[in-house]
DOZANU-548744 format. One record per atom (N, C-alpha, C): x, y, z. Coordinates in steps of 0.05 Angstrom, whole numbers, plus 32768, in hexadecimal, padded with zeros to 4 digits. Layout:
BEGIN
XYZ
...
end
This chain:
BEGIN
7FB980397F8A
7FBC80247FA3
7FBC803E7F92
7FF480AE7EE5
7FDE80BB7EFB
7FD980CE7EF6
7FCE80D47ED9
7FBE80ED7ECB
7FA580FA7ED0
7F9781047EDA
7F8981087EEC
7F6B80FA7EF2
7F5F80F97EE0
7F4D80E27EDD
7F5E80C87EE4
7F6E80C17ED9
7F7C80A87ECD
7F8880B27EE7
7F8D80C27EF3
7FA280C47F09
7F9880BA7F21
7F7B80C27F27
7F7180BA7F43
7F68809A7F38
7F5D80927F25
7F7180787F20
7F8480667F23
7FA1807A7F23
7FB180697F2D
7FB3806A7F4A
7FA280847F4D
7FA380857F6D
7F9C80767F7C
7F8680747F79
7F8680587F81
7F8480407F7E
7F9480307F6B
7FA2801B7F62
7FBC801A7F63
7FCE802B7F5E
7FE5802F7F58
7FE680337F7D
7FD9803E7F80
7FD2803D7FA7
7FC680217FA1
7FD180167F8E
7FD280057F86
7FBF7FED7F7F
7FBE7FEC7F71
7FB07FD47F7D
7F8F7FE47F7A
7F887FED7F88
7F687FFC7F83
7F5F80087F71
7FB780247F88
7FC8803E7F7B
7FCE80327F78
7FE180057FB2
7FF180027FB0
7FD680167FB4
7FB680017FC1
7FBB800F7FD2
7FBB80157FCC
7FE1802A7FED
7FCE80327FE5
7FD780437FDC
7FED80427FA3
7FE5803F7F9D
7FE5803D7FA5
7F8880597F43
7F8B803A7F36
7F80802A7F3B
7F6780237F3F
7F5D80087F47
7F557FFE7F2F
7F567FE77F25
7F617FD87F12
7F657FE57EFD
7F507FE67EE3
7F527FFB7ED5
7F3C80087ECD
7F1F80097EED
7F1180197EE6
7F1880307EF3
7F0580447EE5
7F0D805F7EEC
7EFE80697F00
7F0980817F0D
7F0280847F2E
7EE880A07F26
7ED080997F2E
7EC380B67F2D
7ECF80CC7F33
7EC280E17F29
7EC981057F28
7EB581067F3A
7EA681037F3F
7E90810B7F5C
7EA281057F73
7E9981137F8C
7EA381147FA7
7E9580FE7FB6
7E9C80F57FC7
7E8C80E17FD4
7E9380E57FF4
7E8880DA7FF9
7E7380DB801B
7E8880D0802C
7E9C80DE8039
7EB280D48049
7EAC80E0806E
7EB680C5807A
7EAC80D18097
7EB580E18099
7EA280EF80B0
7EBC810A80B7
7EBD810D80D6
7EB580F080E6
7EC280E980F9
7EBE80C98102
7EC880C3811A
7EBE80A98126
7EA480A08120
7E8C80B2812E
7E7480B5812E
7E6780AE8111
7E7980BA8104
7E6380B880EA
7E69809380DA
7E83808780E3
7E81807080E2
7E62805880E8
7E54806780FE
7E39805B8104
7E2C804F80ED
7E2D806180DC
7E16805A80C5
7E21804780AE
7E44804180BF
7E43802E80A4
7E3B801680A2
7E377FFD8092
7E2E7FDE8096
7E3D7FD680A7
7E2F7FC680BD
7E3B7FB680CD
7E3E7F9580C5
7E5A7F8D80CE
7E667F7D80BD
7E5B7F5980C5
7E467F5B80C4
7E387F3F80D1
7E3C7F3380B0
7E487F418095
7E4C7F2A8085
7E6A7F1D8080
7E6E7F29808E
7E977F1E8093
7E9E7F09809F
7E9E7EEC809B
7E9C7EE080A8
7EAF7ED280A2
7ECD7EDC80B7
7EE67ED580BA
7EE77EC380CB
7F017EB780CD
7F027EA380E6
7F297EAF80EF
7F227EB98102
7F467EB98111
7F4D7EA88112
7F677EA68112
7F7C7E8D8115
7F7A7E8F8134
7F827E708140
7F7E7E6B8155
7F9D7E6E8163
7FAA7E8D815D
7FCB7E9A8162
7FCB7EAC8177
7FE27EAB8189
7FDD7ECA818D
7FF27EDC8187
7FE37EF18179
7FF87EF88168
7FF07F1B8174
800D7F22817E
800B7F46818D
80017F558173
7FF77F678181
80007F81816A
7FD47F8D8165
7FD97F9B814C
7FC67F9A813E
7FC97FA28123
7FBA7F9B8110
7FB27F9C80F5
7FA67FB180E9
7FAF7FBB80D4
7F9E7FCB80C2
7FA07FC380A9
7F8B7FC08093
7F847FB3807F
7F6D7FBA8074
7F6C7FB2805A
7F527FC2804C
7F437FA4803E
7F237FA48042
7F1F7F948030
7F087FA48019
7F087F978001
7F017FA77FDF
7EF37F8C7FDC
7ED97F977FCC
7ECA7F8F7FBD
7EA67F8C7FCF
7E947F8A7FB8
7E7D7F847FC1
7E6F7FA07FD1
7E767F997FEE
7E6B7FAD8006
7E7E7FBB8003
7E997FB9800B
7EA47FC6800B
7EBE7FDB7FEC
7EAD7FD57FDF
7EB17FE87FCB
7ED67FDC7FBB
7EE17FF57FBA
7EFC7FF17FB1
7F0E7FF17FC8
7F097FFA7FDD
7F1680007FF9
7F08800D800F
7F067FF7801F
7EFF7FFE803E
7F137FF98053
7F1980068067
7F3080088072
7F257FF08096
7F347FE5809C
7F2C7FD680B1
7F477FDC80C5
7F437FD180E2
7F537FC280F0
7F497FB180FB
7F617F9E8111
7F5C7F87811C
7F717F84812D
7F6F7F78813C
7F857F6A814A
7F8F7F5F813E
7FB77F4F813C
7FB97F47812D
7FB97F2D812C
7FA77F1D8137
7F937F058139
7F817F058121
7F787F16811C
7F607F21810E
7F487F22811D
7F457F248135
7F337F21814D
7F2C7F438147
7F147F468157
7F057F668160
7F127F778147
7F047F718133
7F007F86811C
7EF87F9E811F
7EFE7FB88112
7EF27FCA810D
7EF27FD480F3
7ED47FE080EA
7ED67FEA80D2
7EE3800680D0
7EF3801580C2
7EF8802E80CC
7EF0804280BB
7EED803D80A2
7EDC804D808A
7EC280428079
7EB880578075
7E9E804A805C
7EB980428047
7EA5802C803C
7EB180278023
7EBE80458010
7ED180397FFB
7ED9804A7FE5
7ED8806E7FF8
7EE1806D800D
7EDD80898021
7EFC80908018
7F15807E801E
7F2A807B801E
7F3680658017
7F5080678010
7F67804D800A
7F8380518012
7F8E80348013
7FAA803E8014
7FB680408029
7FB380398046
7FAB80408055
7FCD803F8062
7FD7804D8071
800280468076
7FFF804E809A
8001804380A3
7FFE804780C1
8014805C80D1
8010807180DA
8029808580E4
8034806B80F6
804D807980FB
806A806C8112
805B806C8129
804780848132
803D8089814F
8020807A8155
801C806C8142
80018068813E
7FE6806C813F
7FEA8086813C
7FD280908145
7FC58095812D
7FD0809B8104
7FC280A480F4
7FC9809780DD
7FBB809080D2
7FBA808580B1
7FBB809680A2
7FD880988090
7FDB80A2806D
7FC580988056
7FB080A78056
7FA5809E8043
7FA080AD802A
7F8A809F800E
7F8780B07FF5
7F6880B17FFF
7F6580C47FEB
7F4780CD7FED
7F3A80CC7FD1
7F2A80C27FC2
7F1F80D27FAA
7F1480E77FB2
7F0E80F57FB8
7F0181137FC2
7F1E81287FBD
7F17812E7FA4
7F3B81407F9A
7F2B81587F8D
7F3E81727F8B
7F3481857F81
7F3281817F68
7F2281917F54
7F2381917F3C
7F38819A7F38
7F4681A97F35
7F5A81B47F28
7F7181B57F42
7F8881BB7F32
7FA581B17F45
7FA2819A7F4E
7FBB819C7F5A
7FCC817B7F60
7FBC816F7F76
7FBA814B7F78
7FB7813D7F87
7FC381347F9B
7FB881367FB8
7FC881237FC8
7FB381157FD8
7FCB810B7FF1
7FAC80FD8005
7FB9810E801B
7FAE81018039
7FA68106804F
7FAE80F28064
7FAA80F98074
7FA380E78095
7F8980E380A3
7F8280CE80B2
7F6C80D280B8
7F6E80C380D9
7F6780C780F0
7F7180B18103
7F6F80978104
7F7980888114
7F76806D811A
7F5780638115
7F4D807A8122
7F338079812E
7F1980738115
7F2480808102
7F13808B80E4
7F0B80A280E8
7F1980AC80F8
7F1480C780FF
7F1580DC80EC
7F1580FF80EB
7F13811480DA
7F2D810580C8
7F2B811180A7
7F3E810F809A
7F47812C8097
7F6681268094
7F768148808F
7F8781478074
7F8081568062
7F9181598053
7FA8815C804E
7FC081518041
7FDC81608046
7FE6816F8033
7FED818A8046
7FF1819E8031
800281978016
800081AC8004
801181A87FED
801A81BF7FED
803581C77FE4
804581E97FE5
805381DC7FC6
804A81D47FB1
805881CF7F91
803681D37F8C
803B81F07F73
801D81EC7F69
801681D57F58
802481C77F4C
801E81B47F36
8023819C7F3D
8033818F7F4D
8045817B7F56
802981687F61
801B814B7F5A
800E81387F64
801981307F7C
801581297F8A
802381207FA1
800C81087FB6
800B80EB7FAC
800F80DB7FB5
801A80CC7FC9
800F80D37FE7
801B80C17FF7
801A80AC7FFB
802D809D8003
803C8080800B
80498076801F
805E80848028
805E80788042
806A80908050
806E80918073
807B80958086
809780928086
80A780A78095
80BC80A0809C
80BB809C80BB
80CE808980BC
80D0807F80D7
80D2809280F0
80CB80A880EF
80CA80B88101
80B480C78104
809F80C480E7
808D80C680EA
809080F580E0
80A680F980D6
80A1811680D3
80A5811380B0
80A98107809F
80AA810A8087
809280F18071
808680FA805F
807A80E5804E
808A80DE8031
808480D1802C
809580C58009
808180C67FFF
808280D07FE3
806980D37FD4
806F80C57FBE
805A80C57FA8
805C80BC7F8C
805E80D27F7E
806780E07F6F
806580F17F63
805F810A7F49
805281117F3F
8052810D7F25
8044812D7F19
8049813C7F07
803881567EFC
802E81517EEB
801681537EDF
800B814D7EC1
801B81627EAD
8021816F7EB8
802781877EA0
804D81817E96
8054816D7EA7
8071816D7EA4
807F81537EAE
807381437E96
808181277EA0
809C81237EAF
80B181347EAA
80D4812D7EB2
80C8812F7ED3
80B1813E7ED5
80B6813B7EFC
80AD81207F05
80A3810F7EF3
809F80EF7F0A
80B280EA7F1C
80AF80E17F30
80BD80D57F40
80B680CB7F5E
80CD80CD7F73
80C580C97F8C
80D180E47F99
80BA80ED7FA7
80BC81037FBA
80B781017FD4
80C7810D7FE8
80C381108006
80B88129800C
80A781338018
80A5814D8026
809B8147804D
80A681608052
809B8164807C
808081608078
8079814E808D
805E813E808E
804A81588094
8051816280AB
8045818080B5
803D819080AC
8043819A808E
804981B48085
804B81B08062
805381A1805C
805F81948038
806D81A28036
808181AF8046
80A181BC803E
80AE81AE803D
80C881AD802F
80E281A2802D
80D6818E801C
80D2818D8006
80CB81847FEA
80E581777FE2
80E581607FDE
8102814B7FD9
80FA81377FBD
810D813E7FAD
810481277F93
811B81117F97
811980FD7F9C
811D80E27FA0
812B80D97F8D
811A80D57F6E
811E80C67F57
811480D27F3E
811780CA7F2E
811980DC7F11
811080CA7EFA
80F680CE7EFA
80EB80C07EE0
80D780CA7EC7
80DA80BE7EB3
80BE80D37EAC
80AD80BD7E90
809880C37E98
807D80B47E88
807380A17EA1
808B808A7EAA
8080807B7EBB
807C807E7ED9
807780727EEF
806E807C7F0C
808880737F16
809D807B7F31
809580737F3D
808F80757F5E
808B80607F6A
8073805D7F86
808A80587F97
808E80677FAF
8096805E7FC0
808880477FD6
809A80307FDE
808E80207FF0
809180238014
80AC80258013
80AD80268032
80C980388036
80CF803F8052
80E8804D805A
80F780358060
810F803B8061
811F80218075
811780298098
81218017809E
811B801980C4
812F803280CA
8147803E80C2
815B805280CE
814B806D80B6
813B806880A9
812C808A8097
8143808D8086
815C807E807D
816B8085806A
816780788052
815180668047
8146805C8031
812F80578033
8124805C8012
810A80568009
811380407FF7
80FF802A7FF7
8103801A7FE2
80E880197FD8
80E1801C7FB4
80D0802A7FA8
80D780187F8E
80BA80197F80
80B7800F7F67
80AF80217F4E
80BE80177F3D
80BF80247F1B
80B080147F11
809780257F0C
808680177EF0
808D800E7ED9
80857FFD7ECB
80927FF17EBB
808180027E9F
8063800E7E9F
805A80187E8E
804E80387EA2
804080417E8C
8038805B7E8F
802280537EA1
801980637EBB
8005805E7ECE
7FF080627EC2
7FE2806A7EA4
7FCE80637E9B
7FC5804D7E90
7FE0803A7E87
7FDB80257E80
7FDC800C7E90
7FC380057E86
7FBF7FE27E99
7FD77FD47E97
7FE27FCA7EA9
7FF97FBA7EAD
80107FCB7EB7
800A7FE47EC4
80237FF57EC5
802B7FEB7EE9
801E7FD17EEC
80317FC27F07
80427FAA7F02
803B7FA17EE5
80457F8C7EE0
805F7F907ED3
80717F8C7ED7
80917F887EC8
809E7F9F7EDC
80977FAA7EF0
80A87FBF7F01
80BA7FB37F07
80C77FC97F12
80E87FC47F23
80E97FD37F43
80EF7FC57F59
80F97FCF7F6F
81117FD87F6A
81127FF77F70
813080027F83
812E80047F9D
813E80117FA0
814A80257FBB
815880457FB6
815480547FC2
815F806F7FBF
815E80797FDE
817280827FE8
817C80947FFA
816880AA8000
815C80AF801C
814C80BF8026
815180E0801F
817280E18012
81768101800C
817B80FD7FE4
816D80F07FDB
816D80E77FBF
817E80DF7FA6
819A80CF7FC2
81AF80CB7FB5
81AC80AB7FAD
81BE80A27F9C
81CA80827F99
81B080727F91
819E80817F7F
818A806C7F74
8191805B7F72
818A80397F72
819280237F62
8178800C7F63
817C7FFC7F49
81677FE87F49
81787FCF7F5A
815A7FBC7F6C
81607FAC7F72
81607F927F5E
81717F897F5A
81707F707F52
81607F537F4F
814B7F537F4B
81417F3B7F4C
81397F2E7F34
81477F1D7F28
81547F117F11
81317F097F0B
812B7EF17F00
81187EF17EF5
80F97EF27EFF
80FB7EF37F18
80E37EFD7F29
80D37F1D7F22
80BD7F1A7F1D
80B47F357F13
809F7F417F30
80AF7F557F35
80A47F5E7F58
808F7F727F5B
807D7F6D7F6E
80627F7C7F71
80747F9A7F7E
80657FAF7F78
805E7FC87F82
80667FCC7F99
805E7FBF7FAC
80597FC17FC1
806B7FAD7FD7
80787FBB7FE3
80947FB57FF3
80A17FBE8009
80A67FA88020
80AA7FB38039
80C97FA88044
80D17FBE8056
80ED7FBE805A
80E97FB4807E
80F87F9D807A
80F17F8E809A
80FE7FA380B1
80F47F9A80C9
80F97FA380E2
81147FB380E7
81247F9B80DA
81457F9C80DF
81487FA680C8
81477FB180B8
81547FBA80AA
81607FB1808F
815D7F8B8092
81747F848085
81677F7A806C
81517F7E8069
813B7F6D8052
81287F83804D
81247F7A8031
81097F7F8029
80FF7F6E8015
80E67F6B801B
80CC7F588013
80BB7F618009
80B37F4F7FF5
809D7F547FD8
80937F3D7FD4
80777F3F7FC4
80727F247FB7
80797F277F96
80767F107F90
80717F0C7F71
805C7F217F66
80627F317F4C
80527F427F39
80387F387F35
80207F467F3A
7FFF7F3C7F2D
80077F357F16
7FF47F1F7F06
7FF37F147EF2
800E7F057EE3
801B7EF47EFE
802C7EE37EF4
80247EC17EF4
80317EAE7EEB
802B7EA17EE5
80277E897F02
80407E8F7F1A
80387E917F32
803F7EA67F46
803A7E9D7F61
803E7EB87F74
80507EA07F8F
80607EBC7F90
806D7EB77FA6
807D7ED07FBC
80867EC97FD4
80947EE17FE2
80A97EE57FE3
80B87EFC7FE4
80D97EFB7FDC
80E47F027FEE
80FE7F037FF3
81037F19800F
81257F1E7FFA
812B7F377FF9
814B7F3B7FF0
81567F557FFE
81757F4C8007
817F7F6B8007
81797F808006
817C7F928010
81787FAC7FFF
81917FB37FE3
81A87FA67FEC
81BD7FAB7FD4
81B67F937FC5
819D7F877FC1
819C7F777FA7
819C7F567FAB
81B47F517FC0
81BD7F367FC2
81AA7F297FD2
81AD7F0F7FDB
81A07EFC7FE3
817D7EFD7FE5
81797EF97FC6
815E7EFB7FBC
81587EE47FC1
813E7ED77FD6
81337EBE7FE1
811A7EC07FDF
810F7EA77FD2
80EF7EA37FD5
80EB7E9E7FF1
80D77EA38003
80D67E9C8021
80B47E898017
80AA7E8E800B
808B7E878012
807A7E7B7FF2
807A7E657FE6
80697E6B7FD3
80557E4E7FDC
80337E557FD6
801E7E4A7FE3
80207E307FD5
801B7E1A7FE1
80237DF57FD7
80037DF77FCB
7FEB7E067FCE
7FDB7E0A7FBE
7FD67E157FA6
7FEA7E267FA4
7FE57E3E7F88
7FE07E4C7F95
7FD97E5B7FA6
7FCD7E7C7F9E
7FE07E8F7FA9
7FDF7EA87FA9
7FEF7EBB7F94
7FEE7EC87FB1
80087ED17FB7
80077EE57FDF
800A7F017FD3
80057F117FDF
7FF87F317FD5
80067F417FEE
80117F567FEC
800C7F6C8006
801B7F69801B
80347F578022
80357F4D802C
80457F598045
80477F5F805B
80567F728075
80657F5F8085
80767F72809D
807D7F6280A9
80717F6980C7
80747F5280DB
80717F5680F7
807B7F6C8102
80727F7B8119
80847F888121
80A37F87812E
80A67F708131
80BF7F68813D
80CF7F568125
80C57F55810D
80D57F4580FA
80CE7F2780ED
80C17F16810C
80BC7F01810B
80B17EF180FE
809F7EFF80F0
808E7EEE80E2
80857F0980CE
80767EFF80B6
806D7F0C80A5
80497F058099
803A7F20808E
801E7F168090
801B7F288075
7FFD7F148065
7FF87F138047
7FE37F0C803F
7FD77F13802C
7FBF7F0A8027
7FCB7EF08010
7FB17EDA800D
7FB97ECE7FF4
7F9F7EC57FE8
7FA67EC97FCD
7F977ED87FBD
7F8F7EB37FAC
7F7A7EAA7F9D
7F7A7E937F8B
7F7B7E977F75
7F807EB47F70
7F857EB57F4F
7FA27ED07F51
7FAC7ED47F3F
7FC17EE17F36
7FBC7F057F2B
7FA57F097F3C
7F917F297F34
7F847F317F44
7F957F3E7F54
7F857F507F6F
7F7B7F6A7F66
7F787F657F4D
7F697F8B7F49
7F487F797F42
7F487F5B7F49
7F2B7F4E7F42
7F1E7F4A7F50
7F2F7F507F6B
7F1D7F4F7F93
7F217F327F93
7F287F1C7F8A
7F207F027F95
7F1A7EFA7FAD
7F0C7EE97FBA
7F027EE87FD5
7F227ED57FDC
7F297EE17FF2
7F477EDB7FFF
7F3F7ED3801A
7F5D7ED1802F
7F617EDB8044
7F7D7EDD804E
7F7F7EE68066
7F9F7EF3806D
7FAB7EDA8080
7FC37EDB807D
7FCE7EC4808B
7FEE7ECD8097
7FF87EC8809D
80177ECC80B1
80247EB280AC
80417EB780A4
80537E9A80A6
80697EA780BA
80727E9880C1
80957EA180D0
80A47EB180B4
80B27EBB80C2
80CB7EC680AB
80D87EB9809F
80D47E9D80A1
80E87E968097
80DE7E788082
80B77E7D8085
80A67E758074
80977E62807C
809E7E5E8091
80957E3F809C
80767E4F80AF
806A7E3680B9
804C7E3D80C8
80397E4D80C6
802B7E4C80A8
800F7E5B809B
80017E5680AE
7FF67E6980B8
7FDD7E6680C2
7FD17E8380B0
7FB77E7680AA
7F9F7E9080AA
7F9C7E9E80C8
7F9A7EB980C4
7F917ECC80D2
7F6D7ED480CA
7F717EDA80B9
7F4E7EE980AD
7F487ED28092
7F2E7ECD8098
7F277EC48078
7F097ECC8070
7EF47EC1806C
7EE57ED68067
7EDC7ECE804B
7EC77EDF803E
7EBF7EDB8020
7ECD7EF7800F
7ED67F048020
7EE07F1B800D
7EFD7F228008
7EFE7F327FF8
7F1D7F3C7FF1
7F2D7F52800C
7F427F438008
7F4D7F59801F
7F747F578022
7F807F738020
7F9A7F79801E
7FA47F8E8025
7FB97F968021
7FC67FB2802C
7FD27FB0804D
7FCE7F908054
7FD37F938081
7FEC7FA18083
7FE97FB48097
7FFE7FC580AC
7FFB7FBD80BF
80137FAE80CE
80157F9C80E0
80247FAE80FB
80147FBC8107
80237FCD8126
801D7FC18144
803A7FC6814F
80317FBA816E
801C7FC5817A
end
């Protein structure tokens, strides 16, 4: 969704999931060749038009719109889409494997994304690109060595959280902030070293990141499985792990509307899957969602107003395998699945904006 081969690897896997997003895609390795990325609206023309997608919207009406990626087949390891958040009037917004990862600005006008297209030498990061699939822009780097992995926005839309990491000097893993504008004001977050970790989201007031600790080294397969959610303070004070007793928590984690929650699913490759919602200080850890079918909810966001929450669900327990899925919405409080998107392909990562 992160050694440098092995790094744009985790880049995009650990962007999860491909880094998580966006995080690495599972644990093949990402070409050293450059590849063919739009370099505007226009050049979108030439990509496949999607007459093999054959979704059905939920019959909802549900405000807002969607961003989401679907992987595999045509669309490679990551193609970036929107939709209404119906799943009605699609758009494709990248060639396949162009980009991943995709974190929607506060203003909505630009997507945080990764790129495999990285220099040979010195540090990695990603870019922005518009709503539109418009030009992509690089974001500066001012640390010559420092990887820098973006992840998410702050709620104001002037700072990014990164993943962090130098090949030459493990003690710098961690979570970093720098000015979205410029990559000044370089902020280390958290303090780790051999393993990753990924920031997930800001809180709604920009005074917390809540972020995941790998449980192994980002070159090794399984380095999503056995993690831990924290929290750390936007000026890189009061680390702490959240608490979630024997539940083993995905990567990938969103801090609701209000403030008062944050939500995860169950870890890939558990024995089942379900959705959590806890504290930020740890307490009132609640299953809200697990499928009376089996299958496994992935990615999971919230509405823009809180109300309800949207997810892919998966029939097997391994989204780095693409399984053919689709996305669905319950209330917050777990009740009324409906499918949104379904379809023959794999698809995850939704950013849910009014």
């Amino acid at each position: 969704m992160n050694h440098l081969v092995i790094v744009r690897a985790i880049v995009v896997v650990l962007l999860v999931s491909s880094l998580i997003g966006c995080g690495v895609q599972p644990t093949a390795p990402i070409s050293e060749s450059p590849i063919e990325t739009p370099n505007s609206a226009t050049d979108l023309a030439t990509v496949s038009p999607l007459a093999s997608v054959t979704s059905s919207p939920a019959a909802v009406n549900l405000p807002g719109r969607i961003f989401f990626t679907r992987a595999g087949g045509q669309y490679g390891d990551e193609t970036i889409f929107s939709a209404n958040a119906d799943g009605s009037q699609e758009r494709q917004l990248t060639k396949p494997d162009a980009y991943c990862c995709q974190r929607v600005s506060p203003d909505g006008t630009r997507l945080l994304v990764m790129t495999e297209d990285q220099p040979t030498t010195g540090p990695i990061t990603g870019g922005t690109i518009g709503v539109d699939g418009s030009p992509f822009v690089r974001l500066p780097l001012t640390d010559p060595t420092l990887n820098l992995v973006p992840q998410a926005w702050s709620p104001d839309g002037t700072r990014i959280a990164f993943e962090g990491w130098d090949d030459s000097d493990p003690s710098r893993n961690g979570v970093y902030t720098a000015r979205y504008s410029d990559g000044s004001d370089v902020v280390r977050l958290s303090s780790v070293s051999r393993v990753h970790d990924i920031p997930s989201d800001y809180s709604p007031d920009g005074k917390w990141i809540v972020f995941f600790r790998a449980a192994a080294e980002a070159d090794t397969e399984g380095w999503d499985i056995g993690g831990s959610l924290w929290v750390v303070d936007s000026d890189g004070n009061n680390a702490r792990q959240i608490e979630t007793g024997k539940v083993v928590p995905s990567w990938w984690a969103r801090w609701s509307p209000d403030g008062s929650k944050i939500l995860f699913a169950t870890a890939r490759a558990q024995a089942s899957g379900a959705l959590w919602t806890v504290n930020p200080d740890g307490s009132n850890l609640a299953k809200i969602f697990e499928d009376p079918e089996g299958r496994f909810p992935i990615t999971p966001t919230w509405s823009p107003d809180g109300r309800q929450v949207m997810f892919a669900l998966d029939p097997i327990a391994d989204e780095f395998r693409h399984p053919a899925n689709a996305i669905y919405i319950i209330n917050a409080d777990g009740t009324g699945l409906t499918q949104v998107l379904g379809g023959s392909d794999f698809k995850r990562r939704m950013e849910w904006k009014p």
